[in-house]
N, C-alpha and C positions, 0 to 999 in steps of 0.2 A: 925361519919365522921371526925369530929376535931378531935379526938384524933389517926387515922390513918395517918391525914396531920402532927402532933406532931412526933412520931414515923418516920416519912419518911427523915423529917426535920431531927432528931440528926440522923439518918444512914447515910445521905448524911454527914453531918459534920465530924460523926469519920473517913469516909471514907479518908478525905481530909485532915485528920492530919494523916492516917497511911500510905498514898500512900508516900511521902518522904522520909519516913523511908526506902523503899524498896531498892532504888539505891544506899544508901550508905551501906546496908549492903549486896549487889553484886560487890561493886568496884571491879574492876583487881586488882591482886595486882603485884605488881615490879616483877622482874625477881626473881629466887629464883634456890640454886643449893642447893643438899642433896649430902651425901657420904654415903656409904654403910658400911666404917668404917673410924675410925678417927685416926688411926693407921695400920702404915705395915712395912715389911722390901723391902728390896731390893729384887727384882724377883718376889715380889708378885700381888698380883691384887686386881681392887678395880672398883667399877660402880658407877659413877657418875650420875644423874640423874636430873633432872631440871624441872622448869615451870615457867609459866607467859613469856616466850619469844616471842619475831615475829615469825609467822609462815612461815616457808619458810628459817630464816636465818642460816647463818654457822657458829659456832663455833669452835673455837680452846681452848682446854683442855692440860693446861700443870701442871706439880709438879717442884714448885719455893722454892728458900732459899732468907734469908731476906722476910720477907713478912711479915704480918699479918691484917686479914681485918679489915675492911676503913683506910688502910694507902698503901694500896695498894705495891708490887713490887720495891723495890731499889734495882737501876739497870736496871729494864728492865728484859725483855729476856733474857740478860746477865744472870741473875740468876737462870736461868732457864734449865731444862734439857732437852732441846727443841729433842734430838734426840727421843726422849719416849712420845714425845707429840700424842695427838691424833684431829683426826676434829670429828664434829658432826654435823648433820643437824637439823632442828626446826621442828616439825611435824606441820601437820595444827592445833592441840589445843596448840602449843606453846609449848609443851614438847619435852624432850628429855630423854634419857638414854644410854649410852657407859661404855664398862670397857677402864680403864686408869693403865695399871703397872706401879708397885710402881719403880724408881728409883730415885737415890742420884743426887738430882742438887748439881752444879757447888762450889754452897757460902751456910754456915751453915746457922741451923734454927736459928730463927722456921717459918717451910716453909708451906704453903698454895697450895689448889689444883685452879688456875687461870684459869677462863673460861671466854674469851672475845669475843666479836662477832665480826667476819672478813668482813661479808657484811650486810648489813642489818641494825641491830639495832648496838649500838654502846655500849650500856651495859656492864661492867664488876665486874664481881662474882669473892671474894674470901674468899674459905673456909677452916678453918684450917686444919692441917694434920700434923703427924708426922710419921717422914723418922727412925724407928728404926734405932740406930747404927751412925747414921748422925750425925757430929759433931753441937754443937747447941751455939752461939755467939749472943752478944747484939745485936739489934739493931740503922748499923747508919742512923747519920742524913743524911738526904736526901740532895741532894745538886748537883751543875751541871745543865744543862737544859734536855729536855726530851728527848728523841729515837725517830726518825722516822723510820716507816717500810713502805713499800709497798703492799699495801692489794689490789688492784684489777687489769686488767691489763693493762698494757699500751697500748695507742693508739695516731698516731701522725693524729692533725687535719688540715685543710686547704686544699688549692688547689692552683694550678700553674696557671695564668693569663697565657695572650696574649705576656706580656712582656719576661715572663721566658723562652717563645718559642723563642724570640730574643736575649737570653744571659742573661737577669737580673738576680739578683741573688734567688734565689728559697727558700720560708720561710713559717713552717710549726710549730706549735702548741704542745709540747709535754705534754699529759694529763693522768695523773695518779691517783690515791687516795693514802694516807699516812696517818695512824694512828698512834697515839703520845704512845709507851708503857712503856716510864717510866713516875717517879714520880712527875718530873716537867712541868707545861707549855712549847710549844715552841713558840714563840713569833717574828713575822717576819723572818722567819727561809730564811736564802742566800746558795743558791744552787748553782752547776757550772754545765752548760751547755756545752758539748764538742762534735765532729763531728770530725768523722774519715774515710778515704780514702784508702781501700788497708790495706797495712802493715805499715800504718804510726799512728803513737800516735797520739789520738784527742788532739785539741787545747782547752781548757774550758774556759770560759768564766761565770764570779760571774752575777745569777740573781736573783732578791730577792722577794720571795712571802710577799706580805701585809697581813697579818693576825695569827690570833691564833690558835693552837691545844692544847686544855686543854687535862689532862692526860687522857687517854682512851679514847680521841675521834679521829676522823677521820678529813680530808677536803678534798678536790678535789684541784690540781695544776693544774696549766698552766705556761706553760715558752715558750718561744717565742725561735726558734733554725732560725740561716741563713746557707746559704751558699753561696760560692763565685761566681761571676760574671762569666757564663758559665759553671758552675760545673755538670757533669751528672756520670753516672754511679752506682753502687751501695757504699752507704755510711752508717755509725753506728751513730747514737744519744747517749750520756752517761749523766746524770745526777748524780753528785756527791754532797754527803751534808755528811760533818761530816768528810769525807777522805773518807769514804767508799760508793761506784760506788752502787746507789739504781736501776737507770732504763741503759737499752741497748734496743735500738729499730732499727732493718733497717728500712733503708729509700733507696728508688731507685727512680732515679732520670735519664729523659728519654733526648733522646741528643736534643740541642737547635739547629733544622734545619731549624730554619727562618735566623737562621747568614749564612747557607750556600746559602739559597735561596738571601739570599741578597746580596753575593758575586758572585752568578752566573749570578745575573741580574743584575748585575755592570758590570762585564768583557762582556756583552751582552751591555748594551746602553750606553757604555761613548767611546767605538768604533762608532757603532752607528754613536752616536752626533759627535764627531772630524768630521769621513768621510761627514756629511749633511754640517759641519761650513765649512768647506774646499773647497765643492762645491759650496756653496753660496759664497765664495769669491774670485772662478775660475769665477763664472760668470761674477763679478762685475769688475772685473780685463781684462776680455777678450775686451772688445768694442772698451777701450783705446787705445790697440796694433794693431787696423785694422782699425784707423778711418780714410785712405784714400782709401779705398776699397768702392766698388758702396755694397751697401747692397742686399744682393741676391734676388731674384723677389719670392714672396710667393706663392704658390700653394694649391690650396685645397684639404682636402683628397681624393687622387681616382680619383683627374682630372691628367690626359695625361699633362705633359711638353710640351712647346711649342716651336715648332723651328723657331731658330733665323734666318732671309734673310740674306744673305750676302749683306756686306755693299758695294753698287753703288758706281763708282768713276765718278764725275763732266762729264758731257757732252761736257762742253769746251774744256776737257784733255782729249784726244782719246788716248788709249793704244800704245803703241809703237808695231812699225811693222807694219803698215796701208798703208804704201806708205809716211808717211811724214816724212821729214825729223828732226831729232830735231838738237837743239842749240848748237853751238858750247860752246865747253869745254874751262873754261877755262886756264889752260895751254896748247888750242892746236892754233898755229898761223901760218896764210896761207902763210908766206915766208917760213916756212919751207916746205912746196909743193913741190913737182916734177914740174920744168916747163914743158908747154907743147912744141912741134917742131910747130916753125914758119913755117907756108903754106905760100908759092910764089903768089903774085899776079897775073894777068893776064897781066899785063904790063910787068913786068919781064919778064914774059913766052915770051912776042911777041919780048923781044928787044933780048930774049939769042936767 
C-alpha cells in the first residue's frame, strides 16, 4: 500500500513539471507570408500565401521597389506598383492564399512582395522578390515623415440641436481611419478642413490631430467641421493633409424654419401689441375731452331703457295763451298808442 501511495506521488509530480511545457510549444506564432517563387519577370505570376493572421481581416498584396524586410518600404506606396496590386481576405484559421502578377514598380530594387492589413489587424509582411529585368539601385536613406492613407470609410458624426433649427451655425465630426505607409513616424499630423457650397472652392481651415501613427500602423481621426450661421442646403467636407485632398464627404443640411416661424410670428404680434397700446391710450385720453357731459345712465344687460317724463314747467308760470296777459316789452311804450275818441258827456248832450 505505501509503495502505490509512493508511485502516485512522483506521477502527480512529473505531471506538473510537463504540463508548462505544453503552451509554449503551441504559441501562435506572428503573422507569416510564403511565395511560391522568389523570382519572376514581368506578366508573370506568382501565389502568395500566408498564416498566423486575424481571422476575418483584409489584406492588400503589392510588388514594391526600394524595399527590403525589416526595413520596411521607402517611399511608401509611392514605390509601389499599386495598379497590379491585389486584396485578400483572412480565412477563419487566419490563412490565406492569392496569385499576385509579377510587374515592374515605379523605383528600382531590390523590391519585396508587401502585405499589409487594411482593417483588422494592423501587421505588415515583407518578402523578398526579384522583378527580372528590373533595374536594381542602393538603397536610400530613409528620410521625410510617413504617408497617410485612407483605410476605412468616411463618416461624418453628430447632430443638429434646437438651435441650428433657428440659424446657428450646424457642426458635425468628420471620422475617418488613416494608416501611416511609409517609413517614418507621423507625429501630430495638421490637416485642413474645408466645406464647399455649389460650385464654389472650399475654404480649409488647419486642424491638428494629437497623436502618433508609427509606420504600419493605423488611428482613428476626428476633426471638427462648421458652418455658417443659417447655412442649409447640400454642402462637401474635404480634408486635405500633405496637399493632397484624402477624404470628400456630403453633407446635407436641412433649411433653418424656426427663423421663418419667427419672422411670421413677429409680423403677427408686434401689430398685435401697437393696435392693444393704442387702444389703452384712446381710452385714457378719452374722459379728459368729455368732462362736462352728465355721464351716461348705466343699464344692465337685457333690461329695456327707460323713458325720460318730459320736463314740468313751474305752476306759477302758466303757458302763454290762457287768457293772460303778459308784460310788457321793453322797447314797447304806451305814448306810442292810438288814442282813444273822447265820448260826450251827458251834460254836453243836454246843453248842445
Amino acid at each position: 500500500m505505501r509503495t502505490i501511495r509512493t508511485a502516485a506521488a512522483l506521477l502527480a509530480a512529473l505531471a506538473l513539471v510537463l504540463l508548462p511545457a505544453a503552451p509554449a510549444a503551441t504559441a501562435a506564432p506572428g503573422p507569416v507570408v510564403e511565395l511560391s517563387k522568389t523570382e519572376g519577370g514581368k506578366g508573370g505570376e506568382i501565389t502568395v500565401s500566408g498564416s498566423g493572421w486575424k481571422p476575418g481581416a483584409l489584406l492588400m498584396l503589392l510588388i514594391c521597389g526600394q524595399g527590403a524586410p525589416g526595413k520596411g518600404v521607402i517611399g511608401g506606396t509611392n514605390s509601389c506598383a499599386n495598379t497590379e496590386g491585389r486584396a485578400a481576405t483572412v480565412d477563419a484559421r487566419g490563412a490565406f492564399s492569392t496569385k499576385l502578377p509579377v510587374a515592374e514598380p515605379p523605383e528600382p530594387c531590390p523590391c519585396v512582395v508587401h502585405v499589409a492589413g487594411v482593417t483588422g489587424q494592423q501587421d505588415a509582411v515583407d518578402k523578398e522578390f526579384t522583378v527580372a529585368g528590373h533595374p536594381t539601385a542602393p538603397l536610400p536613406e530613409a528620410s521625410g515623415d510617413g504617408r497617410l492613407a485612407v483605410l476605412a470609410a468616411v463618416r461624418l458624426e453628430g447632430s443638429s440641436g434646437l438651435l441650428v433649427w433657428f440659424g446657428a451655425p450646424p457642426r458635425r465630426e468628420v471620422v475617418f481611419t488613416v494608416g501611416n505607409l511609409g517609413p517614418a513616424a507621423v507625429k501630430d499630423p495638421v490637416f485642413q478642413v474645408g466645406t464647399s457650397h455649389g460650385v464654389f472652392a472650399p475654404q480649409y481651415e488647419e486642424r491638428q490631430w494629437r497623436g502618433t501613427v508609427e509606420p504600419g500602423g493605423k488611428a482613428l481621426i476626428r476633426l471638427p467641421a462648421e458652418l455658417a450661421a443659417g447655412a442649409h442646403g447640400d454642402y462637401q467636407v474635404s480634408v486635405k493633409y500633405a496637399g493632397e485632398v484624402l477624404v470628400e464627404q456630403p453633407w446635407g443640411v436641412g433649411r433653418p424654419w424656426g427663423v421663418a416661424l419667427f419672422w411670421v410670428l413677429l409680423a403677427v404680434v408686434v401689430p398685435s401689441a401697437l393696435f392693444r397700446i393704442g387702444m389703452a391710450v384712446v381710452d385714457r385720453v378719452r374722459p379728459a375731452s368729455g368732462a362736462g357731459r352728465a355721464p351716461a345712465p348705466r343699464t344692465r344687460p337685457g333690461a329695456r331703457p327707460r323713458r325720460r317724463a318730459p320736463a314740468r314747467t313751474p305752476a306759477s308760470a302758466p303757458a302763454p295763451g290762457d287768457g293772460e296777459t303778459t308784460a310788457a316789452l321793453p322797447w314797447f311804450s304806451p305814448d306810442s298808442a292810438p288814442s282813444a275818441p273822447e265820448s260826450s258827456s251827458p251834460t254836453t248832450k243836454g246843453h248842445a
